[in-house]
DRENVEXGU-533293 format. One record per atom (N, C-alpha, C): residue number from 1; y, x, z. Coordinates in pm, whole numbers, plus 50000, padded with zeros to 5 digits. Each point is the difference from the previous one (the first is absolute). Layout:
N
 seq     v     u     w
 NUM     Y     X     Z
...
END
This chain:
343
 seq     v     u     w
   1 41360 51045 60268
   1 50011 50139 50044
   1 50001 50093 49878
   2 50097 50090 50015
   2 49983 50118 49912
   2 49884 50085 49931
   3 50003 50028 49877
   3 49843 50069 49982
   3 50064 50142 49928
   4 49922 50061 49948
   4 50041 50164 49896
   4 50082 49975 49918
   5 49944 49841 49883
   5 50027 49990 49903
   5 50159 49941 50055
   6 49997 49896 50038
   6 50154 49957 50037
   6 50102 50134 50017
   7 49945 50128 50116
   7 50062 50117 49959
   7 50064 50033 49864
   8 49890 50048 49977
   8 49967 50035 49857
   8 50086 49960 49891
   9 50045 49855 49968
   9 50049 49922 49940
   9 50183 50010 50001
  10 50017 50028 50120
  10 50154 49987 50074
  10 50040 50185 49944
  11 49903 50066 50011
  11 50049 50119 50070
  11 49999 50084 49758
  12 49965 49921 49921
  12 49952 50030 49880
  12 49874 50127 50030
  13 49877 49968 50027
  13 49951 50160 50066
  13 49858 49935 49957
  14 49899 50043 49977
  14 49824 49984 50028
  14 49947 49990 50145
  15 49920 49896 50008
  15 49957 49968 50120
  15 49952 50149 50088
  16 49919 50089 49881
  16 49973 50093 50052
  16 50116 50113 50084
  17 50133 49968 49945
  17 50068 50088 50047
  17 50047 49948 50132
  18 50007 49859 50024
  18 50025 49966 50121
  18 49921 50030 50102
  19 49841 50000 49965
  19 49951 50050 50089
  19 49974 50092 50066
  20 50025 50120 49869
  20 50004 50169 50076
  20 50127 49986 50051
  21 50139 49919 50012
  21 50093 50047 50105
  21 49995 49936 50096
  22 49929 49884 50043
  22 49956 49874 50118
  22 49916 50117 50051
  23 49880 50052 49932
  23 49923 50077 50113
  23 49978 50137 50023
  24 50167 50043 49924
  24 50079 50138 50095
  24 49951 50124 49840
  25 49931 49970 49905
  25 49947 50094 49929
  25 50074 50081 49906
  26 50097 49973 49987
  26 50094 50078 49918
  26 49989 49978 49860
  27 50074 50111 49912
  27 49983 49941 49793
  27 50100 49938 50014
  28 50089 49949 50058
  28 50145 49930 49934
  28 50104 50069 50062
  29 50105 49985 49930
  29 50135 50044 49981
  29 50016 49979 50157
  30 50153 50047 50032
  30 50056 49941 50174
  30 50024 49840 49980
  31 50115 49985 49836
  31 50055 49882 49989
  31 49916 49872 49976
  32 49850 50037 49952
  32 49922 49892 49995
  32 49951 49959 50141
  33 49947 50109 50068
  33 49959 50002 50143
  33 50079 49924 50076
  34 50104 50050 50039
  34 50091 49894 50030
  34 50032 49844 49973
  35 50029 49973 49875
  35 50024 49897 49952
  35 49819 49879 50047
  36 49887 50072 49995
  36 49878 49923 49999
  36 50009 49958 50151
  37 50014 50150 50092
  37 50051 49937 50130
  37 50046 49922 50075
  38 50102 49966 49891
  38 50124 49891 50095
  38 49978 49873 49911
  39 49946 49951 49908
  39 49932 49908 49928
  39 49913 49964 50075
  40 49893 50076 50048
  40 49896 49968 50086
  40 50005 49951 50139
  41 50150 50052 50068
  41 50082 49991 50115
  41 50024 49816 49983
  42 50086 49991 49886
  42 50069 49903 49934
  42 49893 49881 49994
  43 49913 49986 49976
  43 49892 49940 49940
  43 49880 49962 50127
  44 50086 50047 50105
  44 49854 50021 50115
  44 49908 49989 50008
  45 49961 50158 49909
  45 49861 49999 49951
  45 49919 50074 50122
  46 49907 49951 50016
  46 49836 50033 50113
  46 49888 50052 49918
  47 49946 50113 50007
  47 49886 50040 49945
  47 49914 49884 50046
  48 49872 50009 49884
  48 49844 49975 50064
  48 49916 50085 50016
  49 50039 49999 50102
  49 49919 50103 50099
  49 49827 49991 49989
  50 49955 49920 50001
  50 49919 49992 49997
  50 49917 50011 49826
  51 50062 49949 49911
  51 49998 50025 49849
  51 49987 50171 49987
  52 50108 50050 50104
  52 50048 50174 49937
  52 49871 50014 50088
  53 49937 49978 50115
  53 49887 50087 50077
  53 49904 50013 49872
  54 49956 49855 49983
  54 49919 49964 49910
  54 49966 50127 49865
  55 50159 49991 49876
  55 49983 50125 49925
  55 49984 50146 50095
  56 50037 50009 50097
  56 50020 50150 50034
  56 49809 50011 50081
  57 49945 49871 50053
  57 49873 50024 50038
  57 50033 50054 50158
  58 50101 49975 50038
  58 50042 50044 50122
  58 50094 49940 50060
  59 49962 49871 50110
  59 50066 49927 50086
  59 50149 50078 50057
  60 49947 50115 50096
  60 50070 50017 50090
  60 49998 49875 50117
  61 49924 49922 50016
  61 49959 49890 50107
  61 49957 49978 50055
  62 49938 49992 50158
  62 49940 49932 50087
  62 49986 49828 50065
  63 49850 49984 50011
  63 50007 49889 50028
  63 50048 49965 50147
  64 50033 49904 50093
  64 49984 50009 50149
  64 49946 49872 50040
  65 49878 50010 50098
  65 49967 49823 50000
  65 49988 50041 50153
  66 50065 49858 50070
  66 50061 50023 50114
  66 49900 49830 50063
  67 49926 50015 50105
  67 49928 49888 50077
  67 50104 49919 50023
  68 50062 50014 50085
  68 50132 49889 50012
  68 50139 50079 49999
  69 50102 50002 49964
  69 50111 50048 49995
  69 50087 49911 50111
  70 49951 49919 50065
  70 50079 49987 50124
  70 49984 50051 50147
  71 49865 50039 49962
  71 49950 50157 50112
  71 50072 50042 50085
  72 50053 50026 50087
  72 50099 50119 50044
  72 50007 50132 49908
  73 49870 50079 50009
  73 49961 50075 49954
  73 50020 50076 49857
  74 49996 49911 49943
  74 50006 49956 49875
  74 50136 50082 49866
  75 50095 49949 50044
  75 50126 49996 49961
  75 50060 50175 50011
  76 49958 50062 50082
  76 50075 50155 50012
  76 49925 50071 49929
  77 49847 49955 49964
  77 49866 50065 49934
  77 50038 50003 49837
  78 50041 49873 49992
  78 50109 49989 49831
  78 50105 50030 49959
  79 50043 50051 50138
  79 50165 50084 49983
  79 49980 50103 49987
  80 49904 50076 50067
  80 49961 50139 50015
  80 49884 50041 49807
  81 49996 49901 49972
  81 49935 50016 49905
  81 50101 50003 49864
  82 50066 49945 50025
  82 50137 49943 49871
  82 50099 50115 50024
  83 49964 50058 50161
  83 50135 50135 49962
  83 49923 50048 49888
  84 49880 50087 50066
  84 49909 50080 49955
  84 50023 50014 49786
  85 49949 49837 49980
  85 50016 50008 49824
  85 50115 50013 49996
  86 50130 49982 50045
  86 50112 50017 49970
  86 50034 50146 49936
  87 49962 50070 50149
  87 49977 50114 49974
  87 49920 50057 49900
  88 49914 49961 49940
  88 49895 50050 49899
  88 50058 49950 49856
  89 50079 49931 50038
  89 49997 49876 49849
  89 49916 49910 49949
  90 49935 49943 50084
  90 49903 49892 50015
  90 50053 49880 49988
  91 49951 49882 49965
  91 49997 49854 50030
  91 49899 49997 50069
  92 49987 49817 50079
  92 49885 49962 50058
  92 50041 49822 49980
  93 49831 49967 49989
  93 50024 49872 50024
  93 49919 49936 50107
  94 50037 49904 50066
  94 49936 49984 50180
  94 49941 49845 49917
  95 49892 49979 50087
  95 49924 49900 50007
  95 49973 49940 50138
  96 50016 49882 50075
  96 49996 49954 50107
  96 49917 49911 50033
  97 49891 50054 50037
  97 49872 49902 50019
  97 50022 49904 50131
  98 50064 49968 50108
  98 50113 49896 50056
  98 49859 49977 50119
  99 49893 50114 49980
  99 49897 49918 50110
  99 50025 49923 50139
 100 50046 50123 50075
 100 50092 49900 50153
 100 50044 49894 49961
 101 50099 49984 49912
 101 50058 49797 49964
 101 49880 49930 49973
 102 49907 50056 49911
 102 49867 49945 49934
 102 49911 49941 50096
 103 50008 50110 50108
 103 49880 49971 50095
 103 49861 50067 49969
 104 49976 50112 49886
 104 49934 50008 49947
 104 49924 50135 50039
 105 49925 49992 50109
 105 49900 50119 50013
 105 49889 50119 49952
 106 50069 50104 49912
 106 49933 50082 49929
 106 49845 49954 50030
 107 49941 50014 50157
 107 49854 49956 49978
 107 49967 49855 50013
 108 50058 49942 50084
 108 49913 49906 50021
 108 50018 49854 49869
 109 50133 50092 49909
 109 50032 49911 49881
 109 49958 50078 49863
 110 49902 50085 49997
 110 49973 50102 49885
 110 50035 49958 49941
 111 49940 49890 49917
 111 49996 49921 49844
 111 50174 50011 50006
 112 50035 49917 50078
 112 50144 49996 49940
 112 50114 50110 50004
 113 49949 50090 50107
 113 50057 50112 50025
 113 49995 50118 49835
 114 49860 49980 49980
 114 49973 50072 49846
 114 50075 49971 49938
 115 50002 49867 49931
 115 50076 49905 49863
 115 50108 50024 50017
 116 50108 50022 50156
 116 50137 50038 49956
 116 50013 50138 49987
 117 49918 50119 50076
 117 50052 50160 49958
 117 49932 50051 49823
 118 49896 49922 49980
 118 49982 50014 49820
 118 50098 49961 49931
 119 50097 49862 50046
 119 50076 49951 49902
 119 50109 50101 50010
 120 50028 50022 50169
 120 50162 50139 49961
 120 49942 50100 49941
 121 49872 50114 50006
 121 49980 50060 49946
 121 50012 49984 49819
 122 49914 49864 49973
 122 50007 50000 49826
 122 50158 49978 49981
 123 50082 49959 50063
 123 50167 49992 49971
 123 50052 50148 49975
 124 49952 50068 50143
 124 50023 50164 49974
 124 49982 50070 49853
 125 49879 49946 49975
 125 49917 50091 49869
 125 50063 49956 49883
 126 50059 49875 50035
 126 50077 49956 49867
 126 50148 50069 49952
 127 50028 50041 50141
 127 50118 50063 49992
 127 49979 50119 49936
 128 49929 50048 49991
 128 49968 50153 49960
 128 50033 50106 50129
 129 49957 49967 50098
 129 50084 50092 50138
 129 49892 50117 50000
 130 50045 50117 50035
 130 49950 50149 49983
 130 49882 49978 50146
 131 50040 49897 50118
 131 49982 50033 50125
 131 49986 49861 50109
 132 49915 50042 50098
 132 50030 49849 50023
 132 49973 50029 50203
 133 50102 49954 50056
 133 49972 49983 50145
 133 49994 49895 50110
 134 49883 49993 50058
 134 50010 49865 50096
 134 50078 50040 50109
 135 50054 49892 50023
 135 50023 50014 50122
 135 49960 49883 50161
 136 49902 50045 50072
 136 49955 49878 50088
 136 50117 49965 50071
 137 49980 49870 50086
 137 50115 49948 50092
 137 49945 50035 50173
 138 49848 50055 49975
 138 49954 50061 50116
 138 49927 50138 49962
 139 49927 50110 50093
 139 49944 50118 49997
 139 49876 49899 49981
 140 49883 49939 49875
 140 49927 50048 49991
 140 49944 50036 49881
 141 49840 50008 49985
 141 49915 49994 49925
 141 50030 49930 49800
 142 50051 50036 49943
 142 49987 49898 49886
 142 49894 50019 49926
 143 49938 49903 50015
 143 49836 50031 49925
 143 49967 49928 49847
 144 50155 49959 49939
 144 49939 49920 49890
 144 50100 50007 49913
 145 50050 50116 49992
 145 50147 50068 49899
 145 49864 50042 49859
 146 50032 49905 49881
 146 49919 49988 49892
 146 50018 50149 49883
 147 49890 50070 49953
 147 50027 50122 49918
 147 50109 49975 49937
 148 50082 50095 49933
 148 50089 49994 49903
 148 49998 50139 49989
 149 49935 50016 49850
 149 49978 50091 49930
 149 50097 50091 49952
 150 50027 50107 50021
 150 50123 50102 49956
 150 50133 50001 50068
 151 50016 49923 50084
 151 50066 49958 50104
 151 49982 50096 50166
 152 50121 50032 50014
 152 49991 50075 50184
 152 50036 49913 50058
 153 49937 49976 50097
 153 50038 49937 50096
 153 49986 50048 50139
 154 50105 49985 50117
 154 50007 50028 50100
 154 50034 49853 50155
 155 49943 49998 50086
 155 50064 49916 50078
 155 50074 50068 50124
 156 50075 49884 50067
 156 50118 50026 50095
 156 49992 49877 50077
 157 49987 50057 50105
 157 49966 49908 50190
 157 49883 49937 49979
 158 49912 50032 49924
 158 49890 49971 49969
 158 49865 50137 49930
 159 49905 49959 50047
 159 49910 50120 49975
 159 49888 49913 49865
 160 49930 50070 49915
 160 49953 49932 49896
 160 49826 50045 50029
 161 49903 49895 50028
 161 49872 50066 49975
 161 49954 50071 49945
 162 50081 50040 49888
 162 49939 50126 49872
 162 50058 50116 50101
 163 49903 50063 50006
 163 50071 50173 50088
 163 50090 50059 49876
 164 49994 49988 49888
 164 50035 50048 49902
 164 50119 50017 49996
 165 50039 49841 50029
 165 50139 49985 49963
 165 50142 50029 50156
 166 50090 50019 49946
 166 50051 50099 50107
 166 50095 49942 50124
 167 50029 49916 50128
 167 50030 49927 50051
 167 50134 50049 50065
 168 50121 49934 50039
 168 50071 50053 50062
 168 50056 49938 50113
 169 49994 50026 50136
 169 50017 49941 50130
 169 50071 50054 50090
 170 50015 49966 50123
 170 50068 50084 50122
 170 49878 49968 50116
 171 50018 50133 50039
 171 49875 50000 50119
 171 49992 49950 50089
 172 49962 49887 50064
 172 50016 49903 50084
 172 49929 50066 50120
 173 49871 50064 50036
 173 49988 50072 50116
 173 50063 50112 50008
 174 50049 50123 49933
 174 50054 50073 50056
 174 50163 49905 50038
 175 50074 49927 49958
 175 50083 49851 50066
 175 49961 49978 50161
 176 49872 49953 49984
 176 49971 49975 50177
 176 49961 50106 50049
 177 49968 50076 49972
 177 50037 50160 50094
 177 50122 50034 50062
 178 50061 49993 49885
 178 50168 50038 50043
 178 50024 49903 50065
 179 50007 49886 50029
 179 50097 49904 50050
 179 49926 49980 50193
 180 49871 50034 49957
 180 49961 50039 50173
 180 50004 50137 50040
 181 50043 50132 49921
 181 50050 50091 50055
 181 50143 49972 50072
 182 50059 49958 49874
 182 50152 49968 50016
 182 50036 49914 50156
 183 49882 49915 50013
 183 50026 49969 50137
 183 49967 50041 50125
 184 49870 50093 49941
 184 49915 50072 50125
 184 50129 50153 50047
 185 50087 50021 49907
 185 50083 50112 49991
 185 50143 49948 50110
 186 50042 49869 50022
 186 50048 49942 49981
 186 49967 49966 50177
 187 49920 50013 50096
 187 49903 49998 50129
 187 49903 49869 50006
 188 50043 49977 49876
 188 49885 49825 50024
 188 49854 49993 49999
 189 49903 49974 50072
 189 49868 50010 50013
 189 49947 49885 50007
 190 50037 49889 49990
 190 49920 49853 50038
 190 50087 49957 49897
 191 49936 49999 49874
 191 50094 49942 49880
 191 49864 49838 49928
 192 50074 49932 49966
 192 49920 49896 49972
 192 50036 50004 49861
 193 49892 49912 49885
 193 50037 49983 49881
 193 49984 49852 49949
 194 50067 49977 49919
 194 49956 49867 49920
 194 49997 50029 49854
 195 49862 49998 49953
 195 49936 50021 49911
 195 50026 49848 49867
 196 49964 50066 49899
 196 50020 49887 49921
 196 49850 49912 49984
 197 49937 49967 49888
 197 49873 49887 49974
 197 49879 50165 49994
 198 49913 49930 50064
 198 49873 50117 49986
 198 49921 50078 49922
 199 50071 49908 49831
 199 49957 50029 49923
 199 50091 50076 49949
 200 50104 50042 50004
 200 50125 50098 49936
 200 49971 50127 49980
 201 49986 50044 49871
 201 49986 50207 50027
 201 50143 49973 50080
 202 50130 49964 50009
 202 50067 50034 50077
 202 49951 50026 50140
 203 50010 49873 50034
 203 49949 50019 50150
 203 49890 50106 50035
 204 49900 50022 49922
 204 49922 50034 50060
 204 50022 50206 49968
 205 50055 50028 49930
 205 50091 50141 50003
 205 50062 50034 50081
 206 50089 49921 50025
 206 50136 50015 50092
 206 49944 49968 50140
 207 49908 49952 50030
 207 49909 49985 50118
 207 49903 50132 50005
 208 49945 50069 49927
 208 49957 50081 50009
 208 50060 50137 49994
 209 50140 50007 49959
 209 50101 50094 50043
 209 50048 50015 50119
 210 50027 49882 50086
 210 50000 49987 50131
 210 49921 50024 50069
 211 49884 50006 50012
 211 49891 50025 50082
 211 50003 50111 50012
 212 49998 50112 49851
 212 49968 50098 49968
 212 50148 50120 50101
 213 50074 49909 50008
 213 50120 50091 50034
 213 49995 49975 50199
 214 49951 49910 50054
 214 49950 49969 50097
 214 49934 50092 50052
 215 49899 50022 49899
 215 49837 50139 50056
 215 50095 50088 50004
 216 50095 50054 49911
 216 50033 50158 49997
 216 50037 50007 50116
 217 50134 49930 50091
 217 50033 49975 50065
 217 49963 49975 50166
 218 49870 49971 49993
 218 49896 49956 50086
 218 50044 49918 50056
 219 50050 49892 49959
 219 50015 49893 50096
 219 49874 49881 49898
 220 49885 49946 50124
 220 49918 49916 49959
 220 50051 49898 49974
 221 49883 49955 49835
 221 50118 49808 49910
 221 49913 49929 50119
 222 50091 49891 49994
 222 49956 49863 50117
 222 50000 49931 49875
 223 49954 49930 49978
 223 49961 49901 49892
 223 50022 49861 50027
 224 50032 49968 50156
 224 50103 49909 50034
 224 50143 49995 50013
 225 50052 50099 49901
 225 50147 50070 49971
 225 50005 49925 49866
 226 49938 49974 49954
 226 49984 49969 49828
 226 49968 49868 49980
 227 50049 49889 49953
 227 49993 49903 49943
 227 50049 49970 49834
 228 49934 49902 49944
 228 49984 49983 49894
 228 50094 49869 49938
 229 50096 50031 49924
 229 50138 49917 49964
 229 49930 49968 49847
 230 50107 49952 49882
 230 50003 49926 49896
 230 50120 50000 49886
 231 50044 50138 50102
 231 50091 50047 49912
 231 50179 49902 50005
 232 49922 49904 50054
 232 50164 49904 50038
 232 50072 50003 50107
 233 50113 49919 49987
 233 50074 50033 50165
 233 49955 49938 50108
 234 49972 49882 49967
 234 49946 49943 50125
 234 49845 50025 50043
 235 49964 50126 49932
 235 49866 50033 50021
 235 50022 50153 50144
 236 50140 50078 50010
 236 50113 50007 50048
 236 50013 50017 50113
 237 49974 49843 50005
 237 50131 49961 50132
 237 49878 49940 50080
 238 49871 49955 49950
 238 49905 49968 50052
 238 49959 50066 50105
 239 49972 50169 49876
 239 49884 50055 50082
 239 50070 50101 50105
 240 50179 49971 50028
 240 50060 50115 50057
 240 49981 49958 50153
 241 49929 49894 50006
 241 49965 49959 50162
 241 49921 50033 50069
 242 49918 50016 49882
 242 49861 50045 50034
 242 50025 50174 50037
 243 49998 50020 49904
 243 50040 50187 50024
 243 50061 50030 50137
 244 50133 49904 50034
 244 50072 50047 50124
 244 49955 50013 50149
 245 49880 49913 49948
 245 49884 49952 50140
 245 49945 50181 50048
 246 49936 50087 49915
 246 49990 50143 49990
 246 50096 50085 50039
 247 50135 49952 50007
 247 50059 50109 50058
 247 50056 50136 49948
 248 50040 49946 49827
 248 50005 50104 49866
 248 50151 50023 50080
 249 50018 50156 49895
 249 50166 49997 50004
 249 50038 50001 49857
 250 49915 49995 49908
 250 50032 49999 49835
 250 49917 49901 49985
 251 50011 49967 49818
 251 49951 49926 49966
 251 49977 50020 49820
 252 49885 50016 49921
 252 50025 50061 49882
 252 49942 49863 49953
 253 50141 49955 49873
 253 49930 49903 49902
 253 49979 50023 49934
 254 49916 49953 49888
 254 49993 50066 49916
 254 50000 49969 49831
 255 50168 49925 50056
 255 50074 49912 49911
 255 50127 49995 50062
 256 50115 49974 49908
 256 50143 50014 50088
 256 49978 49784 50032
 257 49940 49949 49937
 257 50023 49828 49941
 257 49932 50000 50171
 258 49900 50036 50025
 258 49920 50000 50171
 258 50093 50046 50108
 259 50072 50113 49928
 259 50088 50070 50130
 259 50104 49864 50022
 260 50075 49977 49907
 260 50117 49913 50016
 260 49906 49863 50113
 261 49902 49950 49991
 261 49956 49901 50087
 261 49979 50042 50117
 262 49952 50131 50013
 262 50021 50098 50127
 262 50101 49977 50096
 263 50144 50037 49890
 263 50156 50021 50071
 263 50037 49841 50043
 264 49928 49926 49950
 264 50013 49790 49979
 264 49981 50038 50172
 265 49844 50018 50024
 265 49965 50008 50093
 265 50075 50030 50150
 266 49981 50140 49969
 266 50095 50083 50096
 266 50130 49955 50021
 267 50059 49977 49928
 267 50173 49925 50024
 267 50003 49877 50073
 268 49868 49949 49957
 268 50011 49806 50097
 268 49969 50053 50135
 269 49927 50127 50048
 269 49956 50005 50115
 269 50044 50121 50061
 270 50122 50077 49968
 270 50093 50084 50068
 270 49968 50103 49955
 271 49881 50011 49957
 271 49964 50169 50008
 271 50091 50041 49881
 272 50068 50121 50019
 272 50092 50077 49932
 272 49882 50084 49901
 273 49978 49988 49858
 273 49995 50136 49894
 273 50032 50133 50050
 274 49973 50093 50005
 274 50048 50116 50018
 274 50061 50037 50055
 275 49963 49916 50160
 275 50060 50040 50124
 275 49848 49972 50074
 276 49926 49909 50010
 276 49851 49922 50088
 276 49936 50052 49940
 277 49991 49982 49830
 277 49912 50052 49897
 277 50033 50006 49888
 278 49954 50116 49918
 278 50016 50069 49931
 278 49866 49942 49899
 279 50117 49952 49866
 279 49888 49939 49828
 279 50033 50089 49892
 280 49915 49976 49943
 280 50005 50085 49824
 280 49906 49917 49958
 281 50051 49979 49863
 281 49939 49904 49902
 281 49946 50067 49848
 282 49983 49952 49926
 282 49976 50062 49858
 282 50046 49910 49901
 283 49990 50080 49904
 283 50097 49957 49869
 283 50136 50027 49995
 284 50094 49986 50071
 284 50170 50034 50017
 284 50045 49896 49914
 285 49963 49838 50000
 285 50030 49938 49968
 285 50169 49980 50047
 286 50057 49894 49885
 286 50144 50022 50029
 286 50011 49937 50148
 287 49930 49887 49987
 287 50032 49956 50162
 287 50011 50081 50171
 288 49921 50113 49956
 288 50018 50081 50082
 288 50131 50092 50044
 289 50104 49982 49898
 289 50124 50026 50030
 289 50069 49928 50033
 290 49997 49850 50013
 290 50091 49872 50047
 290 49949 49998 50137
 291 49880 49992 50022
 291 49929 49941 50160
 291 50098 50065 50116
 292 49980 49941 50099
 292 50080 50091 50159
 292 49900 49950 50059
 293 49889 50175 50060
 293 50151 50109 49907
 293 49939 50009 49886
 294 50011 50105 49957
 294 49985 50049 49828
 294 49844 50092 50033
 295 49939 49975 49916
 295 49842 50008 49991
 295 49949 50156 49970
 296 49938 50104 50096
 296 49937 50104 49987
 296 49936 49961 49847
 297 49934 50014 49872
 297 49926 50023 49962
 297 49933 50108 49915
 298 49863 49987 49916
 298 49990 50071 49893
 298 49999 49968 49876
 299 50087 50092 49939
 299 50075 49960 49813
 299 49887 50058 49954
 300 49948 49886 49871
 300 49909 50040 49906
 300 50090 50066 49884
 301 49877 50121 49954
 301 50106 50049 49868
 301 49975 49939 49866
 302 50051 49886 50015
 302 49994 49874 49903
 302 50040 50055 49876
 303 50143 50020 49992
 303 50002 50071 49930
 303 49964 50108 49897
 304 49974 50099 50081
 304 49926 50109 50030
 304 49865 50001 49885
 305 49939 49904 50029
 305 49838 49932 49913
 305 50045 49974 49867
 306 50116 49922 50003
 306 50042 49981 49869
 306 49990 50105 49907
 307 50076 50080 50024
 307 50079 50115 49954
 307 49807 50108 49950
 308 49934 50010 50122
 308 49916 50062 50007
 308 49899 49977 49874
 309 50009 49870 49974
 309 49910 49935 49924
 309 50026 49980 49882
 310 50119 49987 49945
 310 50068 50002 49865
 310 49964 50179 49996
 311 50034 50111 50036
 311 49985 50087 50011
 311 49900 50033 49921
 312 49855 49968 50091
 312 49895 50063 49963
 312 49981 49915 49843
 313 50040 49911 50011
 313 49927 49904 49896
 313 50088 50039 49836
 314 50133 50054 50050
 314 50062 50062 49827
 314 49918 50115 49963
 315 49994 50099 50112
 315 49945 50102 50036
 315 49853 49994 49886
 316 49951 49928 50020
 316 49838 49963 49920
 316 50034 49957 49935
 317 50084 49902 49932
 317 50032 49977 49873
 317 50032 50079 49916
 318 50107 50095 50060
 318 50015 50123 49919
 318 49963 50140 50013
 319 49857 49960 50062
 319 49895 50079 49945
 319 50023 50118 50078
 320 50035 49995 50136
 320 50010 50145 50082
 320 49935 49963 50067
 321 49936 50137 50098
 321 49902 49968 50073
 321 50045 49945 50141
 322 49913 49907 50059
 322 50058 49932 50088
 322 49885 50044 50151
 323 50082 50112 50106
 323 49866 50066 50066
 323 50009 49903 50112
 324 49934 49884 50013
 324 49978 49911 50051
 324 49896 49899 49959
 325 49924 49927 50154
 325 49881 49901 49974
 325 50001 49923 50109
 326 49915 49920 49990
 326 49987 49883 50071
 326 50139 49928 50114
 327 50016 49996 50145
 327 50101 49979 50023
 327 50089 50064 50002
 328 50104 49976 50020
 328 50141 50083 50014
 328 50068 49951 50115
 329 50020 50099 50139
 329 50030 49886 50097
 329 50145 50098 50018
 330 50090 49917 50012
 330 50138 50025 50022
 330 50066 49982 50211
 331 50082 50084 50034
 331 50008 49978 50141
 331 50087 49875 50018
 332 50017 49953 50109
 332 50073 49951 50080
 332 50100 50008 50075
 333 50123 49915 50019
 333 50139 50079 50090
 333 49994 49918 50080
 334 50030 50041 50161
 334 50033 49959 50116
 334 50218 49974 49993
 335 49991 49874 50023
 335 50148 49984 50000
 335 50002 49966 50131
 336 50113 50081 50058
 336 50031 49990 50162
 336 50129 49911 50014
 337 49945 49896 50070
 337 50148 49872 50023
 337 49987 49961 50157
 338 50019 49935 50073
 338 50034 49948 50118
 338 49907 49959 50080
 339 49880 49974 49987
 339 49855 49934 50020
 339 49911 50119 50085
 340 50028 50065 49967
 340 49959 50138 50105
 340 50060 50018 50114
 341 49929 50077 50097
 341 50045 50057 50111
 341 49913 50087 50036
 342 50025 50129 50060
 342 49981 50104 50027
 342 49949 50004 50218
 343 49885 49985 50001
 343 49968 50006 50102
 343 50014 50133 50121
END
């Protein structure tokens, strides 16, 4: 690979002069400028970037360490983040701690859960990165993100035990508010849910948005409307038998992966989607646009977090004030598709 001096050498010039025209500074003629240019063109020369942070004492870099990058979740949170430096003139480098493939449970695997976010972190620090952001593969708790001194750090779909540090999410109960207004608006009053594992801040938000939108409403929760799923499809198609015994005309999952075992359901046994009864799911997973019919749900602003979070986090790097603390909860969109019906 190309270096200054190879420049340098081709072009008859001092290393130094190659470098004030490589990094825009001016002092040479047009015809040298030129000529170092297209040598450098010629030569396919690549800065070291990391060498130039180094003399200048200034990355321009963020770290990103991501729980699993095969997440759903995951992937729009690093897009939304990579516009963001784009926009700023940032690099980033991602670290993929692979836990879901791993099997590897922040608590009930501490020890090993530690040894891999120290090792991406000391990778980070090696890089020289200005910044550093987690990102969970679920909404919770991270209780064991290790100091790093002089370093900002922010997380995304994940909240950090330090109140300090600044979290960025989408609001999952005001989510189940809307989505049982949306149906209570809608004439439905005997709506059933399938909840995810008991232990989920999901579930247990988005369950408490529902309730909450229930009271305003005054229609009393039956708590035999509500059963408890696993987040899978055939967790689904199980419990949609049970529910039908009640006499719902909706049905809120609270997962599109549950709804689709729902529609499994309903299709083997006649009942028409959004003609008998009326579903909405969450996430706006893609599958929710293939299914028949095509899946009511709610779009996370996946994105959205990304963007939000690179944001705050250049923002503090470069030293402006950032009027924000603890969580940051971002809304939710209701996407209207075929799965509804209007009582």
């Amino acid at each position: 690979m190309a270096n200054l001096k190879d420049i340098a050498a081709r072009a008859n010039v001092s290393v130094a002069t190659v470098s004030k025209v490589l990094n825009g500074l001016g002092g040479s003629s047009p015809e040298t400028t030129e000529l170092i240019l297209s040598i450098a063109k010629e030569l396919n020369y690549r800065p070291n970037l990391i060498a130039r942070n180094l003399k200048k004492q200034k990355s321009k870099s963020i770290g990103i360490i991501t729980e699993d990058i095969t997440v759903f979740n995951t992937p729009p949170i690093v897009d939304g983040i990579g516009a963001y430096c784009d926009e700023k003139g940032y690099h980033y480098f991602q670290e993929n701690l692979r836990l879901n493939r791993l099997g590897i449970d922040p608590i009930l695997d501490k020890d090993e859960y530690e040894k891999k976010v120290n090792e991406a972190v000391d990778f980070m620090m090696s890089m020289q990165v200005n910044g550093l952001i987690y990102i969970g593969s679920h909404s919770h708790k991270v209780l064991s993100i290790p100091a790093t001194k002089d370093t900002h750090f922010v997380c995304a779909y994940c909240s950090s035990s330090d109140s300090s540090v600044i979290s960025v999410l989408y609001d999952d109960k005001k989510a189940g508010y809307d989505v049982a207004k949306y149906l209570i608006d809608a004439g439905h009053r005997s709506i059933g849910v399938i909840t995810g594992p008991a232990g989920s801040i999901h579930t247990v938000n988005r369950l408490a948005g529902f309730q909450e939108a229930l009271y305003d409403a005054g229609i009393p929760y039956n708590p035999r409307l509500t059963v408890q799923g696993d987040w899978q499809r055939d967790s689904g198609y199980v419990l949609t038998e049970q529910l039908l015994k009640h006499d719902i005309t909706a049905i809120v999952s609270q997962n599109d992966l549950m709804a689709i075992g729902i529609i499994d359901y309903c299709n083997k046994n006649n009942i028409v989607i959004g003609r008998d009864l009326a579903l909405i799911g969450f996430d706006n997973r893609e599958v929710s646009t293939v299914c028949r019919p095509t899946l009511t749900t709610v779009a996370l602003p996946l994105y959205e977090i990304g963007q939000t979070a690179a944001e705050i986090l250049i923002n503090k790097i470069e030293g402006k004030h950032v009027d924000q603390s603890g969580d940051i909860l971002l809304n939710c969109t209701i996407i209207e598709r075929e799965s509804i019906m209007k009582l």
